[in-house]
C-alpha positions in Angstrom: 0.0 0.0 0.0 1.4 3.6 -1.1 2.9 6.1 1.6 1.0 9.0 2.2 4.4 10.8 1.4 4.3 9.2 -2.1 1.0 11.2 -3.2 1.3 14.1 -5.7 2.3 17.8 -4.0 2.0 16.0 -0.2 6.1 17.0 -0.1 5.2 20.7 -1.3 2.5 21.3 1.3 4.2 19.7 3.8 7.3 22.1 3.2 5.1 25.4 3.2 3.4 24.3 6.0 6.8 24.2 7.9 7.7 27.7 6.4 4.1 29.2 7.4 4.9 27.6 11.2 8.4 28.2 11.9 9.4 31.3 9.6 8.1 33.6 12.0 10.0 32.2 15.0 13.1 32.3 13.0 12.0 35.5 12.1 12.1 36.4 16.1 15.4 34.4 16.2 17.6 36.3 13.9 16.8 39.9 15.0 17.2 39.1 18.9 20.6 39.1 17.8 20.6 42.3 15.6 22.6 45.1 17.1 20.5 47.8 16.0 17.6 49.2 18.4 15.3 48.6 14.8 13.4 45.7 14.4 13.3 46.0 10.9 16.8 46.4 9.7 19.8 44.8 10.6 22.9 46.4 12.4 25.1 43.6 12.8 25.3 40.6 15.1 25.4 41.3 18.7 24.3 40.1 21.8 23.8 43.1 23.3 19.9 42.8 23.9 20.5 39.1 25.5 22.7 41.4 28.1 20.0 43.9 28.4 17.2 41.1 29.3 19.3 40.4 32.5 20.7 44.1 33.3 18.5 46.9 31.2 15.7 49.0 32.6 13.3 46.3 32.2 15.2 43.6 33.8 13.6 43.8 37.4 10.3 43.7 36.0 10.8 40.7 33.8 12.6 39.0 36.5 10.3 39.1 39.1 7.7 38.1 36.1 10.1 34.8 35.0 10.0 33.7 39.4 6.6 33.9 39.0 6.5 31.7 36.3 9.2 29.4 37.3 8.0 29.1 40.8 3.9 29.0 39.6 5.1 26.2 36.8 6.8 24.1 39.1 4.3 23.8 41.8 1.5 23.2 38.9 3.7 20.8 37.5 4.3 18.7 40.2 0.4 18.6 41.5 -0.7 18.3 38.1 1.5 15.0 37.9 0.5 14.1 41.5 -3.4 13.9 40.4 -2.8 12.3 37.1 -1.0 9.7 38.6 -4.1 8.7 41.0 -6.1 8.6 38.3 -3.8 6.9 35.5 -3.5 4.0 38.4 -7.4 4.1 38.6 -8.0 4.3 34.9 -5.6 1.4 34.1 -4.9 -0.5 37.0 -8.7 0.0 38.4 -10.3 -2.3 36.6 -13.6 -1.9 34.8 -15.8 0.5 37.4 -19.5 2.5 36.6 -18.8 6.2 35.2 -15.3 4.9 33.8 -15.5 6.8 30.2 -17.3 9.6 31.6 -14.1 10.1 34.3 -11.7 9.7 31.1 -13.7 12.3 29.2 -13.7 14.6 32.1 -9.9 14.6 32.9 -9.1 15.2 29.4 -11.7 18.0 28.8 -9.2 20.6 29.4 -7.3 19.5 25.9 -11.0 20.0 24.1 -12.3 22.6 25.7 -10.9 26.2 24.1 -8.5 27.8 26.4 -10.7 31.4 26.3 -13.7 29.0 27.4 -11.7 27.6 30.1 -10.5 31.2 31.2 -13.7 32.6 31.1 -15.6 29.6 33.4 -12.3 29.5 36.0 -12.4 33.4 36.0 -16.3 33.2 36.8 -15.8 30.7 39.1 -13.0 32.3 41.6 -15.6 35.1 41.5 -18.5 33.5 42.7 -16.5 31.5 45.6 -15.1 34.9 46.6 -11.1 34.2 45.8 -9.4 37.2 45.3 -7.1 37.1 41.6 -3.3 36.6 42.0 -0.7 34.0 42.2 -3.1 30.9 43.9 -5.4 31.6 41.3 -3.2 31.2 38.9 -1.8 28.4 40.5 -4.9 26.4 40.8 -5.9 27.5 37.2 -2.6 25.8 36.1 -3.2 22.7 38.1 -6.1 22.0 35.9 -4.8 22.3 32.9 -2.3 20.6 33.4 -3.8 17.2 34.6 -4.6 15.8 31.2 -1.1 16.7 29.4 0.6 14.6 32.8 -1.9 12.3 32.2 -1.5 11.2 29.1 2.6 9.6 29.3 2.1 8.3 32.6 -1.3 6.6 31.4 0.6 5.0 28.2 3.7 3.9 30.3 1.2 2.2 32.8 -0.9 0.4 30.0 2.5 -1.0 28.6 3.7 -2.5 32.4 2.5 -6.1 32.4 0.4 -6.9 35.0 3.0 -10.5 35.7 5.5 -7.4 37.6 3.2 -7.0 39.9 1.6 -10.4 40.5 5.8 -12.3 40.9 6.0 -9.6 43.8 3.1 -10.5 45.6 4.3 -14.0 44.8 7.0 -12.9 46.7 5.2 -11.9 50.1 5.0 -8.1 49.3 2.3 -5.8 50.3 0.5 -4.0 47.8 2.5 -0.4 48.8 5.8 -2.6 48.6 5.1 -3.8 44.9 3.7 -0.2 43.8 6.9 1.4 45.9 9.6 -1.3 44.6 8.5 -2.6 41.4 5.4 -0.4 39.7 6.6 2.8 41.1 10.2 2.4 39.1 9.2 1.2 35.9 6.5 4.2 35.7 9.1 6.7 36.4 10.0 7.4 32.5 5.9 8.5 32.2 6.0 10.8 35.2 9.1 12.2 34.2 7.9 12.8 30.6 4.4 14.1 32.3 5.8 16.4 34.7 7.8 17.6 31.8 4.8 18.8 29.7 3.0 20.0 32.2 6.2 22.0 33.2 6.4 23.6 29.9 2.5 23.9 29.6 2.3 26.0 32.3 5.6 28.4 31.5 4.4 29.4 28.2 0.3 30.1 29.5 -0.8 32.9 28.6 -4.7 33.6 27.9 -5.4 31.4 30.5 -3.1 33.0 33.1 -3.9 36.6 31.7 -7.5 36.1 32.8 -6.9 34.8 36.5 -4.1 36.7 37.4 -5.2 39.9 38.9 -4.0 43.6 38.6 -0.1 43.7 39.8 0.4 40.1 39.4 2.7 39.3 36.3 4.0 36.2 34.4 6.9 36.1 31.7 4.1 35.7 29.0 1.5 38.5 30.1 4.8 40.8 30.9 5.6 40.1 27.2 2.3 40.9 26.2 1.7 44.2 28.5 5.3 45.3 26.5 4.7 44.2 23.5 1.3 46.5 23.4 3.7 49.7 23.9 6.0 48.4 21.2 7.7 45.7 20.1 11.5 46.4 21.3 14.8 43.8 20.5 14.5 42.7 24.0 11.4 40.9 23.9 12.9 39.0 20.8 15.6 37.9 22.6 13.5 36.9 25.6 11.0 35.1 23.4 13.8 33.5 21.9 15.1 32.2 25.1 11.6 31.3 26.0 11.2 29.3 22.9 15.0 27.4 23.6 13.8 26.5 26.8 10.4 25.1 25.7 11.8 22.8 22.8 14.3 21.5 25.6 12.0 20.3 28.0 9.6 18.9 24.9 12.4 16.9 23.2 13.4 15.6 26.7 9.9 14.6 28.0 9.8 12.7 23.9 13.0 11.3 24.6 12.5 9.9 28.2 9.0 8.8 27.0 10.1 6.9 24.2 13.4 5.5 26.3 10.2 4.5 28.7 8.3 2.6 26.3 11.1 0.4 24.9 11.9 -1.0 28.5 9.9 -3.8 29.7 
């Protein structure tokens, strides 16, 4: 049977499809290294507005806006992965239960549901309870976003453990916690890495989402790029979306590498 890839002009869309995706970014790319203060024409190669993102006029503000983000990511991260571990052992190790699909449906509703819907009902939501906008807000906002993107490696990595691990350690005389703690617990570890990853990332680069929740005074690196951005695009936000973007295809190709290392062990 023929290839997609073998079908007339499939190689020509495929190519401008990469050009309509990634020519901007290395649009963004090349000029956060122009020397001139223009974002239009080019002055030379420097690095000068990489030095200005850590020690210009700008830098406390997008500092304090990258701890926010850094600190907000990792704690959303690591409940995200938390709650999507209890449920991937539910989902896959549970057994058949009543309301099974619907539970699956609901903790990947997030990936469905538009992001401006999402924003919109969590934004409604810490109104009516009475929760005041700022960092928890956008804390718990991130939380639940980011269940279904931990979700999803830890639940593969868990569907490809065979059960027989399990059942030679209770053979063994070990308790249920001992054979989750010393046998299932290891072999998952290359899906909650890989999940924790995502949902790392996911949560970094929010923006509409956190823009929404976050409250007056309350800044992340995305909606302190945006807020500058709307007085002005300046080199310094290319550089620092640049180093955004670096750091976001690292922790994707390592949560794809450590997944796909996971899924050819046993």
């Amino acid at each position: 049977m023929k290839g997609v890839r073998h079908y007339p002009g499939f190689l020509a869309l495929t190519l401008l499809c990469l050009v309509i995706l990634y020519a901007p970014l290395a649009v963004v790319m090349a000029y956060s290294f122009n020397g001139s203060t223009s974002i239009t024409e080019w002055g030379g190669f420097s690095l000068r507005w990489y030095g200005d993102v850590f020690t210009g006029p700008e830098a406390g503000r997008f500092g304090q806006a990258a701890w926010n983000s850094l600190t907000i990511a990792l704690m959303a991260a690591t409940a995200a992965t938390l709650i999507a571990t209890a449920a991937a052992l539910a989902m896959v190790k549970g057994g058949r239960f009543r309301g099974r699909t619907a539970s699956f449906a609901l903790i990947n509703l997030p990936l469905m549901v538009p992001e401006i819907v999402t924003a919109v009902a969590l934004l409604i939501f810490f109104t009516t309870v009475g929760l005041t906008t700022g960092y928890g807000t956008i804390l718990i906002a991130h939380v639940t976003f980011c269940i279904p993107f931990a979700y999803l490696p830890i639940a593969a990595r868990l569907e490809g453990i065979e059960a027989t691990f399990e059942q030679a350690a209770r053979d063994l005389y070990a308790s249920r916690a001992q054979a989750f703690r010393l046998i299932l617990l290891p072999l998952m570890a290359p899906g909650l890495a890989s999940g924790w990853l995502l949902a790392f990332i996911i949560s970094l680069d929010d923006f509409i989402i956190t823009n929404f929740v976050k409250g007056a005074g309350m800044e992340t690196l995305p909606t302190a790029i945006f807020g500058s951005v709307k007085q002005g695009i300046k080199p310094n936000i290319m550089a620092i979306s640049t180093l955004m973007l670096a750091v976001s295809v690292l922790f994707v190709t390592a949560a794809y590498l450590i997944n796909r290392k996971g899924r050819q062990s046993p």
